[in-house]
Structures are given as structure tokens and as C-alpha cells.
C-alpha positions in Angstrom: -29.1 -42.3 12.7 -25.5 -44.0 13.2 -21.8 -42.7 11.6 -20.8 -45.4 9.5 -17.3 -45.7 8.3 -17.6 -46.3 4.4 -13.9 -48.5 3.6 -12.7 -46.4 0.5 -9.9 -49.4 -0.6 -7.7 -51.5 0.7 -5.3 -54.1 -0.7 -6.4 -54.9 -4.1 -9.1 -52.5 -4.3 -6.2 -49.7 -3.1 -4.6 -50.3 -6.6 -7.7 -50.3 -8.2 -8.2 -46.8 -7.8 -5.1 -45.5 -9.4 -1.9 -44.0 -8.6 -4.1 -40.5 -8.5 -5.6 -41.1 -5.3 -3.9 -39.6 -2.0 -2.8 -42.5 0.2 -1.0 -42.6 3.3 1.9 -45.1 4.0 0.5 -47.7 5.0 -3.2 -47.0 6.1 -6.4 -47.6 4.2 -9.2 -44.8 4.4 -12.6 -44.7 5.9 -15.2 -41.9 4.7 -17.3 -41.2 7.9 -21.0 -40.1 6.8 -24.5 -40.0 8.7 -26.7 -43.2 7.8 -30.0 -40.8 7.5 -30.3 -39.2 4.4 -33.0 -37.0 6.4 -30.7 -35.7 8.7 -29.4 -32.6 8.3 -26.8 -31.2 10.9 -24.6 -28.0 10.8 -21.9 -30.4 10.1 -19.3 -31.6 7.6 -17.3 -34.6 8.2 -14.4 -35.0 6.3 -12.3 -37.2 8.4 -10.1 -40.3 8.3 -10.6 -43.0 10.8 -7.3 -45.5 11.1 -8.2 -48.4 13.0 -5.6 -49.9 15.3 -6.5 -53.5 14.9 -6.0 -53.6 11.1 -2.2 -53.5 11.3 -2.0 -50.4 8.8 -3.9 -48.1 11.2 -1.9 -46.1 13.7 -4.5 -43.7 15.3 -8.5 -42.4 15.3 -9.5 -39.1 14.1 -12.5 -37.2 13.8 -12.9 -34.2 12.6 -16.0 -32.1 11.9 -15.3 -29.2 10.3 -17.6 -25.4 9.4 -20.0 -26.6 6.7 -18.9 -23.3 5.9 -16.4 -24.3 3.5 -17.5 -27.0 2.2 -14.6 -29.1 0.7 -14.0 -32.2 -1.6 -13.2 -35.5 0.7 -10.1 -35.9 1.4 -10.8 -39.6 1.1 -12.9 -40.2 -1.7 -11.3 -36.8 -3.9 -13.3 -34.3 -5.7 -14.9 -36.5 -7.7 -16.4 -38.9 -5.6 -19.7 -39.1 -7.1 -18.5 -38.8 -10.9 -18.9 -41.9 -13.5 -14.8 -41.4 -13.6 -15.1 -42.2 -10.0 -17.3 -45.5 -9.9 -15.3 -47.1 -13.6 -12.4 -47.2 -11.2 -14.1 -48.3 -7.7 -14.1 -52.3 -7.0 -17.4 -53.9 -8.1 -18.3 -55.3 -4.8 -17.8 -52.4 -3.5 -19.6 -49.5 -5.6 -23.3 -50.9 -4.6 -22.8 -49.7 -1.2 -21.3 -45.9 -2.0 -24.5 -46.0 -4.8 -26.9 -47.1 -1.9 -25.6 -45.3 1.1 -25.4 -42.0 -1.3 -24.3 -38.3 0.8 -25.5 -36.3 2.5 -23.5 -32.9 1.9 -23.5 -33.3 -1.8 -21.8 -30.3 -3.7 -23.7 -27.1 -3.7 -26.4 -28.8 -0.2 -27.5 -25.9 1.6 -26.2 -26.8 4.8 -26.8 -24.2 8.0 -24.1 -23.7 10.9 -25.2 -25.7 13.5 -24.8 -24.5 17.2 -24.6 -28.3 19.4 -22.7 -30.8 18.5 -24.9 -34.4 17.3 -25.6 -37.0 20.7 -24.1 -39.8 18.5 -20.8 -37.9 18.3 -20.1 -38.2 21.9 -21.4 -42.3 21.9 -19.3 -42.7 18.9 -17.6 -45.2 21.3 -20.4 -47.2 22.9 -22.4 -47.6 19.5 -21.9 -50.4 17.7 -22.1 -49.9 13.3 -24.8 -51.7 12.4 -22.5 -52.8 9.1 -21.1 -54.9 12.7 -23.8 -57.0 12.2 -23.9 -57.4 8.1 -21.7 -59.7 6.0 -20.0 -57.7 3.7 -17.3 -60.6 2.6 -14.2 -58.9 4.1 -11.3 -60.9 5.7 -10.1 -61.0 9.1 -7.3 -58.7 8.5 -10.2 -55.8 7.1 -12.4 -55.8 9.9 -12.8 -52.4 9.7 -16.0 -52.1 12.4 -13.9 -53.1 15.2 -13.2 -49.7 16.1 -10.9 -47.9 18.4 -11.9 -44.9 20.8 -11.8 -41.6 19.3 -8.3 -40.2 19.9 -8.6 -36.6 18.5 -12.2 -34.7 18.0 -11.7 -31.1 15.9 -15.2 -29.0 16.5 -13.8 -25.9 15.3 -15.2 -22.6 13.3 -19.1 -23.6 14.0 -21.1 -21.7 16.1 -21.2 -24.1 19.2 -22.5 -21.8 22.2 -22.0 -24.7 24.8 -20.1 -28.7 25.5 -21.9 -31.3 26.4 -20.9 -32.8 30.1 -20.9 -35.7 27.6 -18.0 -35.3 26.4 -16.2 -37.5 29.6 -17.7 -40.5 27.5 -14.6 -39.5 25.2 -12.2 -40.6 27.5 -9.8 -41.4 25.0 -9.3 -38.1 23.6 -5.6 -36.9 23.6 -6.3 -34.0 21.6 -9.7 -31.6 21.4 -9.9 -28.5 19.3 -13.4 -26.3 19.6 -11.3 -22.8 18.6 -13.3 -20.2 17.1 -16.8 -21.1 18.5 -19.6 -19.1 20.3 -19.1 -20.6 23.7 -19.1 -19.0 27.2 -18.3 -21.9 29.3 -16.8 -25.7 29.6 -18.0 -28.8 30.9 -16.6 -30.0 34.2 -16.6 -33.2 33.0 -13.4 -32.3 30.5 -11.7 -32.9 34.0 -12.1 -36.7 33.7 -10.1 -36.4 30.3 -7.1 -38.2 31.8 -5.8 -38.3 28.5 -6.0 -35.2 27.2 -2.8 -33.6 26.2 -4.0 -30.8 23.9 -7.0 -28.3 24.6 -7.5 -25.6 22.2 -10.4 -23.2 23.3 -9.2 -20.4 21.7 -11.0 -17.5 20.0 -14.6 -18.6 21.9 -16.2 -16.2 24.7 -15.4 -17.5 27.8 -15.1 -15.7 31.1 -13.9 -18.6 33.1 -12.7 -22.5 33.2 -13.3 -24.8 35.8 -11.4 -26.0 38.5 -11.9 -29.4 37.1 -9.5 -28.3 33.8 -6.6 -28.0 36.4 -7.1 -32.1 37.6 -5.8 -33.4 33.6 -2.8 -34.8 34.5 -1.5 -35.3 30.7 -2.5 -31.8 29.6 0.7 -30.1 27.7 -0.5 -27.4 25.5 -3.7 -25.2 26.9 -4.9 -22.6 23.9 -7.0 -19.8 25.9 -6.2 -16.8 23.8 -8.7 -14.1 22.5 -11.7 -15.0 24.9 -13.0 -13.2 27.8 -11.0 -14.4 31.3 -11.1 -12.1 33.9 -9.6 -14.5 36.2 -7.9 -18.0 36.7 -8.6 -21.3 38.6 -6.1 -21.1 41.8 -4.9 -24.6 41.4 -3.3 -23.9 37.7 -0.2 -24.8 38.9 -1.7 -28.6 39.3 -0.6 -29.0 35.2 2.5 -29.9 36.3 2.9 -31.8 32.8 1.9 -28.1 30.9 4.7 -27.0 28.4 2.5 -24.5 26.1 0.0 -22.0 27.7 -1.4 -19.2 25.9 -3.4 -17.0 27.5 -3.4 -13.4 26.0 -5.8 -11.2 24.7 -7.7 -11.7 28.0 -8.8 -9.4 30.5 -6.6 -11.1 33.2 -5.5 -8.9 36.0 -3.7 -10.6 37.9 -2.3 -14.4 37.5 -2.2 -17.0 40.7 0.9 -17.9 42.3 1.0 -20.9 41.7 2.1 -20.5 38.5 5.9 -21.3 39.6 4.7 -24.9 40.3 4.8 -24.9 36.1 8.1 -26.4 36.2 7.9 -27.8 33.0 6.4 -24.8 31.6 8.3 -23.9 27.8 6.1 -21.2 26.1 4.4 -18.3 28.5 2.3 -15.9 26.6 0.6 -13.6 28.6 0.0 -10.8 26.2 -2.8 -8.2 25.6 -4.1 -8.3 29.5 -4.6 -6.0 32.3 -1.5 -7.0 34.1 0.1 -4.5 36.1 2.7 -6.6 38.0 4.0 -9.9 37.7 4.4 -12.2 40.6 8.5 -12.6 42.0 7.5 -16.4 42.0 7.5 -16.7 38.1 11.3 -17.0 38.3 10.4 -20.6 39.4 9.6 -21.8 36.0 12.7 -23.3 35.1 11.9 -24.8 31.7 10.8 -21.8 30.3 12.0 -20.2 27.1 9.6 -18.2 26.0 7.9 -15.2 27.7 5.7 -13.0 25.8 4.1 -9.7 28.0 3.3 -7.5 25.8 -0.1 -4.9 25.5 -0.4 -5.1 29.6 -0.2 -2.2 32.2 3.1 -3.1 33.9 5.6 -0.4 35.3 8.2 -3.1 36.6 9.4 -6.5 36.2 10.5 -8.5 39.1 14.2 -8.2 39.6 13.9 -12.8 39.9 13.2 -12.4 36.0 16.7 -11.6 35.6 17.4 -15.2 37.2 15.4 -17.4 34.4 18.5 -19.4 33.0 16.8 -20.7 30.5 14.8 -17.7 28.4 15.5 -17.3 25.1 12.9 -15.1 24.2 11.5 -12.1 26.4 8.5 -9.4 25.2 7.8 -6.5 27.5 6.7 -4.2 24.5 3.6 -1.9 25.1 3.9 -1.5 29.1 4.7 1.5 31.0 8.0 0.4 32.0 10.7 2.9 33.2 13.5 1.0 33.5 14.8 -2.7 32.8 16.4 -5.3 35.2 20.3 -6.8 35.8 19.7 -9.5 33.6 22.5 -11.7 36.2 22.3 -15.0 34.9 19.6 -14.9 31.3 23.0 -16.1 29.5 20.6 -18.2 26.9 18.3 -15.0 26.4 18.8 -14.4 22.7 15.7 -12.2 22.4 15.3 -8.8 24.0 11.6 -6.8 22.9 10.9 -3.9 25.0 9.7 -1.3 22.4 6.8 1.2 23.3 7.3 2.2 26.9 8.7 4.4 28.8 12.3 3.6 29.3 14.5 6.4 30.0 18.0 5.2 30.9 19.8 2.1 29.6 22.5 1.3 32.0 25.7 -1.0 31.6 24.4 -3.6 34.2 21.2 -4.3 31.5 23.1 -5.6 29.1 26.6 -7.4 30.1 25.7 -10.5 31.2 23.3 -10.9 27.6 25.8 -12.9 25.7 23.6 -14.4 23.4 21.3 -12.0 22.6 20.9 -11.6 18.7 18.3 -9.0 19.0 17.1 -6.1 21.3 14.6 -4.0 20.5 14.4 -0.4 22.2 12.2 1.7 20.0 9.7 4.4 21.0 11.3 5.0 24.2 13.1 7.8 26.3 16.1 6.5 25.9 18.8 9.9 25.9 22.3 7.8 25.8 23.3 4.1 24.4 26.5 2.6 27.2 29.3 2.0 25.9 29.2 -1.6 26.8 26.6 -2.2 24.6 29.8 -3.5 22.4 29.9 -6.5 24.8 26.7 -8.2 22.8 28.9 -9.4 20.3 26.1 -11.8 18.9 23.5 -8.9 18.4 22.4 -8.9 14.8 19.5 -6.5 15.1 19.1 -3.3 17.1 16.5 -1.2 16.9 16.8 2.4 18.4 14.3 4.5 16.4 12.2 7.4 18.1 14.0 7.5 21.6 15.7 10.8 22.5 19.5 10.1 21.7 21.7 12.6 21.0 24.5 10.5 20.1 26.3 7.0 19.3 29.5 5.6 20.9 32.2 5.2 18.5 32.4 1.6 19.8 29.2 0.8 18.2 30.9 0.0 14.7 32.7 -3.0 16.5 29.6 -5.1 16.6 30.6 -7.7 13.7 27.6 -9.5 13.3 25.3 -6.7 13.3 22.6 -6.4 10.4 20.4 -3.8 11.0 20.8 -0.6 13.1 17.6 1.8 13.4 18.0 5.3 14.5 15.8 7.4 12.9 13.6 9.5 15.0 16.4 10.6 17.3 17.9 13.7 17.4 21.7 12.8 16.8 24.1 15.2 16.7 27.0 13.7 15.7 26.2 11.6 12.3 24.9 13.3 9.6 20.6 12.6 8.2 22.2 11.4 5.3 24.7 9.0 6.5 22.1 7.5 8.5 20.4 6.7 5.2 23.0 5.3 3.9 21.7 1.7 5.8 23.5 0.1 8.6 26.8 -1.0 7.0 27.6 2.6 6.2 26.9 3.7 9.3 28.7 1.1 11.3 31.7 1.7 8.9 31.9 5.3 9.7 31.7 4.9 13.4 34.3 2.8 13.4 36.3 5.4 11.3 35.7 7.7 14.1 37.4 5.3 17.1 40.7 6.9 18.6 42.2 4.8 20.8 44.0 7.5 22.4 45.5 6.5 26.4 44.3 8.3 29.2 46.8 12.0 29.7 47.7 10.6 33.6 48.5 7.6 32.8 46.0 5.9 35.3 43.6 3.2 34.0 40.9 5.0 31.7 37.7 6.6 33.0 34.7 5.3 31.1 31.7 7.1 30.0 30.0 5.1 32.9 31.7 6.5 36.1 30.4 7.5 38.6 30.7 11.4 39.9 31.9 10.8 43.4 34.7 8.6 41.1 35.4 11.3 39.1 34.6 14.9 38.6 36.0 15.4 35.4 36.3 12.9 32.5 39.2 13.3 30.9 38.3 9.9 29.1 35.5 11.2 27.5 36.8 14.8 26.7 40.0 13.3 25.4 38.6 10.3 23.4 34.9 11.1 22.3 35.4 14.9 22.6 32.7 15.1 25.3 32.5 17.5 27.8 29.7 16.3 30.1 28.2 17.3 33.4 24.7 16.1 33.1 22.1 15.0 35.7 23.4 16.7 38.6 20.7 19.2 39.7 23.4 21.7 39.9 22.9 25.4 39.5 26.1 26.5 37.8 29.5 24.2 35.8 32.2 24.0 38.0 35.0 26.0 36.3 36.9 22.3 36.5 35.0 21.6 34.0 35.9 24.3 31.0 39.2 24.1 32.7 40.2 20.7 32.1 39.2 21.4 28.1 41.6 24.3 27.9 44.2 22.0 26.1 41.7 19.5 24.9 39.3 21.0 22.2 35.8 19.3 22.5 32.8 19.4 19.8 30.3 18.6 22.3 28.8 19.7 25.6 25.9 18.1 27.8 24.8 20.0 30.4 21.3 18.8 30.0 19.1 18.0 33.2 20.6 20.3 36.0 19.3 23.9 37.5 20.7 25.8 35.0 19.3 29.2 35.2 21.2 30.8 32.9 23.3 29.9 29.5 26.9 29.0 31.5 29.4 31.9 30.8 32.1 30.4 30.4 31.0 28.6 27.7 32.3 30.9 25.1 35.7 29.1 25.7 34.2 26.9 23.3 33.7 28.7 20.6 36.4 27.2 18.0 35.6 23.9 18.4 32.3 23.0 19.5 29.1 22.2 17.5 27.3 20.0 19.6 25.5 21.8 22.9 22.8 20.4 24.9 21.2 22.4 27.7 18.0 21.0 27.8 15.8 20.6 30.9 17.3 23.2 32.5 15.8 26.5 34.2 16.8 28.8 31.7 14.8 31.8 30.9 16.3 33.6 28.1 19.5 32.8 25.3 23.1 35.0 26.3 25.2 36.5 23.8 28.0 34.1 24.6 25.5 31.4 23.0 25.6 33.3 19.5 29.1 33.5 19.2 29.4 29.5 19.1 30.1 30.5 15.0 30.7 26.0 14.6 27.3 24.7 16.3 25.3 22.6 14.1 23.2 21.1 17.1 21.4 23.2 19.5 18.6 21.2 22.3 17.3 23.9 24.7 13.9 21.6 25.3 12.2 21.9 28.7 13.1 25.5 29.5 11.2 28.3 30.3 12.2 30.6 27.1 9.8 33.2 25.9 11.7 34.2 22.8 15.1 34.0 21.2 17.9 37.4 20.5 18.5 38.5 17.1 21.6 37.7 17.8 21.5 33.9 17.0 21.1 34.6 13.1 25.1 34.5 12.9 24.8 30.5 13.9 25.2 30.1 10.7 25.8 26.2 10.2 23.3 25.8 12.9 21.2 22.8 11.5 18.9 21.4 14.3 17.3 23.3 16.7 14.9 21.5 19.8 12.8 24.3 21.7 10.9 21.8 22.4 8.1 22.1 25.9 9.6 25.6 26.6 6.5 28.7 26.9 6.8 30.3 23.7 3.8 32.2 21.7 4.8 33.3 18.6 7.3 31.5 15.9 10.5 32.7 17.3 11.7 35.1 14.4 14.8 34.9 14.2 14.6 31.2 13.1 13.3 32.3 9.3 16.7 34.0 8.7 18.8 30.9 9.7 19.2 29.2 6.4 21.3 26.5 7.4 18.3 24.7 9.6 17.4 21.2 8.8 15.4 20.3 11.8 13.0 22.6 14.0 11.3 21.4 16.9 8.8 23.7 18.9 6.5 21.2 20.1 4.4 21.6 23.4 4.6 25.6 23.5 1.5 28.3 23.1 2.7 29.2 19.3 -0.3 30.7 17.7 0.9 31.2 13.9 3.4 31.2 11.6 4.5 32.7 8.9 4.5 30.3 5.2 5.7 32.4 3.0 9.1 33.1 5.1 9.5 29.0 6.0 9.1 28.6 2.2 12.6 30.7 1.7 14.0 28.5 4.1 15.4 25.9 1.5 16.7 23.4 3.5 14.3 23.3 5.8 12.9 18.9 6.1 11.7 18.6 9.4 9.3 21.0 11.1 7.4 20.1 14.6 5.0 22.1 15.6 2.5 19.7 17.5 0.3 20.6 20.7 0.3 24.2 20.6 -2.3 26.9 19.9 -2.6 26.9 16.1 -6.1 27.9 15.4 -5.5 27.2 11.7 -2.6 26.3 8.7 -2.2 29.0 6.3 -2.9 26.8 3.1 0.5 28.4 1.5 2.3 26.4 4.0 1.8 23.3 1.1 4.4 25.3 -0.9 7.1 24.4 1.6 8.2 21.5 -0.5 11.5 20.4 0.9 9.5 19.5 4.0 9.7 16.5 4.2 8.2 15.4 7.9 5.4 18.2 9.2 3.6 17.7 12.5 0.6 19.2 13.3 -1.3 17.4 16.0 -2.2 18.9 18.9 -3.5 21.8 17.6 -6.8 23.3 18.0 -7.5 23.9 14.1 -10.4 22.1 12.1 -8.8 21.6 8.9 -6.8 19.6 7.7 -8.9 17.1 10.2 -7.3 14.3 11.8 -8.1 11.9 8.9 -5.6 13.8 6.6 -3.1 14.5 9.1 -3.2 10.7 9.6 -1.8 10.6 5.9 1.4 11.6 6.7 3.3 15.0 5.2 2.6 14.4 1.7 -1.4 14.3 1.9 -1.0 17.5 4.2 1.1 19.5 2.0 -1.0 18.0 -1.1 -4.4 18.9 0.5 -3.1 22.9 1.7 -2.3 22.8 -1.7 -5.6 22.7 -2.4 -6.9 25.3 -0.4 -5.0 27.9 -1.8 -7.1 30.7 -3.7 -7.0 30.6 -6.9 
């Protein structure tokens, strides 16, 4: 059996077939077909040659492709063996299609083979035996005077293994055998010396040679979605290497040499088992593109921040806590750090990113946005949604080119549910409504929301300008009077005195009373609500999460505007009561207590009520009635220990829920 190149037209015989046929610029078409109507291989080939001495010809190519999908020639067109087809081919040349016939005819039941044919690798060393036959064609259409195969595409079959053959191809600038069955190369692809492409994606290998590191051409390596555990220690040898992709792995590690891939332009290292990445990868220079996501890490080396020349940066999916001074990424446009575990986003993260179009935060821990997030005056997208913020600088509405701002799944205090729906124009429109750019009361150079406490105690910048009395993160046990002092002349609507030793609601607090509507105590100490609490008669925003309350006074039913309410991770074990007689609530969230029931035919009188969470705590079931609660509009249940609804219908989101409770109820 031999490939023979069957010459479709050329010249003359080019016109002869019509304007309908699909020819290149300048190059006439070979249709490459077995010689042995016998044999049968798991292969299709449906490729062009272009022969390099015929002056039209610029290149070789070989492609056999899944048998699969079998498709009509390229070269010949779907109706190649039609009486339409032979009227229009050249008599002296429609005696050899007629006696050569084909092999994969339409409809041939052809089976997916699992080697690839001997004669495909000796394609260059055997000579056509139409070399040796007269066929009447001119010097200038020698067409069996071939070139060596340039690019060989094996993809979609079921090859389980490479010949060591394949160095007899030593030609090949390109080789694709993606989406295959196989578990290892050939050493010999190390004598490729001009390969520039390898594509070995989607196969089921667990390693590659050290010979694959010796191609000293190589500039795109395709290893995604196959099995590597680990990598050949001389990979920084592909000096020449601009595009490696090696994710969906089962790397754990990746060698150090990799910052000898100066040249290096796209990095993706996604869907591992990488739980640090080496300082040294701030070496690569040329690289724009670095993609980390699905992996295990907690940090990112602080070098990172030196890459002058990223553009794009993923880090979604990890278990990071916290992101690095990005000094000198002035090029990074690109920010994706979504899905981890990020709890503060300081000034010094973002300053220096003046490029960056897009930065992506969500599902984070994030409890406060910088002010000088205004600086990224390029950003067009931000995306914020399900991180604990509590509020928005005003500043925020300055960002000109911004496109799309997401917040929801925060519990903001400041902007209205309803505004946030409005879409991000609206939103940015009535932040910067809310800008007063009122000078600092002393006359010295303003305090930002960003100093430090051993700069200042009080800040009169923030209680004067944003209306913020703050004294969070200090670990302290009681509010210096300072502190309600300093507002005495200088009526504030919120108060953060979140993440101290609180062990008690602060006194003084009543002070407050006329103007404030915004009070955060959370992840305190405190054991039980004071009166002084209840008589806060303008609070629409309430966060007492990660206490240690047991129950709620009476008393709080005159919070009448009261509209949120987190009790979130606190020890209570019945539905606090006095929550069904505050008709004003929007928003209750009592996750991660020891809640045992509650009461459906009360929450259904609470008219206004859209958002209930009441996930990991002891429900042993959901009172069907509870589907009657139709204003709800987000209901979370997880966590519980009830069988029904099961997790399949809880998966459906509040809708299916309430629809299915619905259900349950006796007729």
C-alpha cells in the first residue's frame, strides 16, 4: 500500500472545473488516498498537499482526521464521485480518479483505529510509484517530487501510543495528536529540531520525557486536561517557548527553572494541585498572561507584583487571604481573584494598577472597599457581589469609564435593595450625589479613611465627611468616650464598632439616637441587647453577627424602620420573637445558630419580609405553610438536618422551595 497524491487541476484543467470549486491563491490541490482498495484503516484523509517545487505550492500538510465524522473532500467537494463531477473533470485526467476509485466512499463503515499506518511515518522516504509512470505532465506540474511533511494532525482517534518513528518526520514544524487515548510520548519527538508547535492536549498522559525539553524551536506546548503529576526539571531548556498550557493537571509543584522562560507570553497553570508558586516566576519577563485558577494556593509571591509586563492575572478559586503590592504591574489590565478567601482590600493593592479595566473580587470576605479604589480610573468592570460589605465610598461614583458595578449579596447599609437594581449607572449617579466635599474642622490636611490609629484616634474626616464614626479592629474592650465626644457637634448615621472585645452594647451609644441608622457591632463579645440599643428610633441596619446572644428584649419592637437585621453565628435556639412584630424587616439573617423551628404563619404577616437566612442550624423540618410566605424572595435552608425538601429541590432556588411546600400543605 502507498499514499498517492491524486492532482485535482491545475492550469487549464483548474478552469475546467468551474468557478464552484474552492481554490486557494495560487496553489493547485492534491487528494491524498491509500492505493489498496483492501485496506482499511481507522483513518480519513482529507488533506491538501502544496508542493514547494511547483511554484504555486507554499507548504506540506497532512492531516488525518476521526473517521468519525466523515466529511466531503475538501479537494474534490461533495460530489466527487457524481456524473456532475466527471462532465466537468479534464479527459485525460478522469481515467485515473475512475481507476484509482476511494476508499472511504460515503456511508463506508470505517472503525476508529488505535496506531497510526507505518507508511505515514515513511511518507518521506517512499517514493509514489506514479514517480515512475508517464502521465504527460510538464516540468512545471511535477507533482511527485515531494517535500517533507511540514504539519501532521492525528487528532480525535483513539491512538493509545506514538511511534519512536515519528523522528523520521524531521521536518515537522507543527504536530497535533489532542484528544487521543495515549499515556506516553516517544523520546524520539526530541530529535524534532523543527518543531514549533506540539499539541498533546486532552490524551492521558502522566509524564513527558526529558527529551521534549531538547526542541530548540518549540513555541507553543498544549498539555492541558491529561494526567501530569510532575514535570521534566530541564523545562526551562525551551528558551524559544511563548505559549504553555498546562492546566487541568495534577501538578503539585512546578520546577524552578521555569524563570529561565524568558520568552514565555501565555502561562496557564489552572485546575492543579498547586499550593505555592515559586519567588523565581517573576523572572519571566515576556509574560502577559497568567492564569492560576482551581489550585490550593494561600499566597502569592510578593516578586509577582514586579512582572512589568502582565496584562492579565487569574488567581480565582484559591484559598487566598490577602493580595500583593502590585509595585510595578503598571500594564496589568486584568485583575481575577474571585472565590477565595480575601478579607481586607487595602490601598497599597490597588494604586499602582493604572491600567487595569477589570477586577474581579466576588465571593470573598471582603468587609470595606478603600477609598483609593477611585485611583483605577480605567476600570470598566467591577465585580463585588457576595463579600461582606457594609458600605460604598461616596468616591466610587467618580469612576468615569465604569460599566458594570456588582454588589448584590452584600449587606450594604447605606444604598437602598432597590437602587441597587436600578443597574450601575444609577447607582454610580447617586453616589456621586452623596459626595460632600466638606474641609477638614482644624484646618490640617484631611484624615483619610485609611489612617492609621497611632496617626489618629479620632477621624474627624470620616465623621465629618462620610458620617462615619468608626473604631473597628482594635481588640478593645470598651469606646473611648473620645470617640462619642468628638460627634457631639457632628451628627453621624453610622457606627462600626465591629471586631473588638465588646462585651456589652457601648452606653453611650444612646448619644446617637437622632441621627443614626447604620450600627455595626459584629464580632464582638456581647452576650445580651441593652435598652440603650432600642431607643435608636432611626436604625434601619442592625449586624450583631459573631456574638454570643441567646435571645433578643421585647424591647426592640419600637425599631420601627429597622430593615436588616444579621444575628448571624451567634448561639441562639429558638426564632427570636420579637423579630415577627417588626414589620419594617427586609432582610433577616440567623445563620450558623441552634434554631430549632419557626413559626410560618407569623413570618407570613411579615409583609415585607424578601430575604430570610436560616442555613446550618437545627431545623428538623419546614412547616409546609412556610410556601405561603410569598414576598420571600431569597430563602435558605441548607444546613439543616430535615429530609424534605431534599437537596435536589433546595438546589432550585426559592421559587421551587416555596412551590414544592406548597405542595405539602393538607388539603
Amino acid at each position: 500500500m502507498r499514499w498517492r497524491a491524486l492532482p485535482v487541476a491545475s492550469g487549464a484543467d483548474r478552469r475546467a472545473l468551474g468557478p464552484g470549486y474552492p481554490w486557494s491563491p495560487g496553489c493547485a490541490l492534491y487528494q491524498l488516498y491509500s492505493s489498496s482498495s483492501s485496506w482499511r484503516p481507522g483513518f480519513q484523509s482529507t488533506g491538501v498537499l502544496r508542493r514547494p517545487q511547483l511554484k504555486l505550492f507554499e507548504e506540506t500538510v497532512f492531516y488525518i482526521d476521526s473517521p468519525m465524522s466523515l466529511a466531503p473532500s475538501p479537494t474534490l467537494g461533495s460530489d466527487a464521485r457524481s456524473p456532475a463531477f466527471y462532465k466537468n473533470i479534464p479527459h485525460s485526467m478522469a481515467p485515473h480518479i475512475r481507476a484509482v476509485g476511494t476508499p472511504f466512499g460515503p456511508g463506508a463503515a470505517v472503525s476508529m483505529s488505535h496506531i497510526v499506518p507505518q507508511h505515514v511515518w515513511r511518507i518521506n522516504l517512499d517514493t509514489p510509484e506514479e514517480a515512475y509512470q508517464n502521465l504527460s505532465f510538464g516540468a512545471a506540474d511535477r507533482w511527485w517530487e515531494q517535500t517533507d511533511l511540514t504539519k501532521l494532525i492525528l487528532a480525535s482517534n483513539k491512538l493509545q501510543s506514538l511511534s519512536e518513528d515519528v523522528k523520521l518526520l524531521a521536518a515537522l514544524t507543527v504536530l497535533d495528536v489532542h484528544d487521543n487515548q495515549l499515556t506516553s510520548l516517544p523520546s524520539a519527538l526530541g530529535q524534532l529540531e523543527n518543531l514549533q508547535k506540539l499539541d498533546v492536549s486532552h490524551n492521558k498522559l502522566r509524564s513527558i520525557p526529558e527529551e521534549l525539553t531538547q526542541l530548540p524551536h518549540l513555541k507553543s506546548l498544549l498539555l492541558h486536561h491529561n494526567e501530569l503529576t510532575h514535570l521534566p526539571a530541564g523545562f526551562g531548556q525551551l528558551v524559544n517557548l511563548e505559549e504553555l498550557d498546562l492546566s487541568n493537571n495534577h501538578l503539585t509543584d512546578i520546577p524552578t527553572s521555569f524563570a529561565l522562560l524568558i520568552n514565555l507570553v501565555r502561562l496557564n497553570l489552572a485546575g492543579n494541585k498547586l499550593e505555592s508558586l515559586p519567588a523565581d516566576i517573576s523572572a519571566m519577563k515576556s509574560l502577559r498572561q497568567l492564569d492560576c485558577s482551581k489550585n490550593y494556593l494561600e499566597t502569592v509571591p510578593s516578586k509577582i507584583a514586579t512582572m512589568a509586563s502582565l496584562e492579565q492575572l487569574y488567581l480565582r478559586k484559591n484559598k487566598l487571604r490577602s493580595l500583593p503590592e502590585f509595585s510595578s504591574c503598571k500594564l496589568l489590565k486584568e485583575l481575577h481573584a474571585g472565590e477565595n478567601q480575601i478579607e481586607t482590600l487595602n490601598a497599597e493593592n490597588l494604586k499602582q494598577l493604572n491600567s487595569l479595566s477589570v477586577l474581579e473580587l466576588r465571593d470573598n470576605k471582603i468587609k470595606s472597599v478603600p477609598d483609593e479604589i477611585t485611583l483605577l480610573q480605567k476600570l470598566e468592570r467591577l465585580d463585588l457581589a457576595n463579600n461582606d460589605i457594609s458600605r460604598l465610598p461616596y468616591t466610587l461614583g467618580n469612576l468615569s469609564q465604569l460599566k458594570f458595578l456588582a454588589l448584590e449579596g452584600n449587606p450594604l447599609r447605606t444604598i437602598r435593595r432597590d437602587l441597587l437594581q436600578k443597574g450601575t449607572q444609577e447607582l454610580l449617579k447617586y453616589l456621586r450625589s452623596k459626595i460632600q466635599d466638606e474641609p477638614s474642622p482644624t484646618g490640617e490636611p484631611p484624615v483619610t479613611a485609611m489612617t492609621l490609629p497611632s496617626e489618629s484616634r479620632v477621624n474627624m474626616h470620616a465623621i465629618t465627611s462620610l458620617k462615619l464614626l468608626e473604631y473597628s479592629e482594635k481588640q478593645a474592650a470598651v469606646i473611648p468616650d473620645e470617640m462619642f465626644d468628638a460627634v457631639r457637634s457632628h451628627p453621624v448615621a453610622t457606627a462600626n464598632f465591629s471586631k473588638n472585645q465588646l462585651s456589652e452594647v457601648p452606653p453611650r451609644i444612646v448619644e446617637l439616637k437622632d441621627s443614626v441608622c447604620d450600627v455595626n457591632l459584629g464580632f464582638n463579645r456581647i452576650s445580651s441587647i441593652s435598652l440603650e440599643l432600642c431607643v435608636l428610633h432611626k436604625l434601619t441596619h442592625l449586624d450583631i453577627r459573631n456574638n454570643f446572644l441567646t435571645s433578643l428584649p421585647e424591647e426592640m419592637e419600637a425599631l420601627a424602620r429597622l430593615q436588616i437585621i444579621n444575628l448571624s453565628f451567634n448561639r441562639f435556639k429558638v426564632f427570636p420573637s420579637v423579630l415577627y412584630r417588626m414589620g419594617a424587616l427586609e432582610t433577616i439573617l440567623l445563620s450558623n445558630n441552634q434554631v430549632g423551628s419557626i413559626d410560618p404563619l407569623q413570618l407570613k404577616n411579615m409583609d415585607k419580609l424578601g430575604t430570610l437566612d436560616l442555613q446550618n442550624n437545627d431545623l428538623l423540618q419546614v412547616p409546609p405553610e412556610l410556601g405561603n410566605c410569598e414576598t420571600l424572595r431569597t430563602l435558605l435552608l441548607e444546613g439543616n438536618p430535615f429530609r424534605t425538601p431534599r437537596a435536589a429541590i433546595l438546589a432550585k432556588g426559592t421559587a421551587a422551595v416555596l412551590e414544592y411546600l406548597r405542595s405539602r400543605i393538607p388539603a
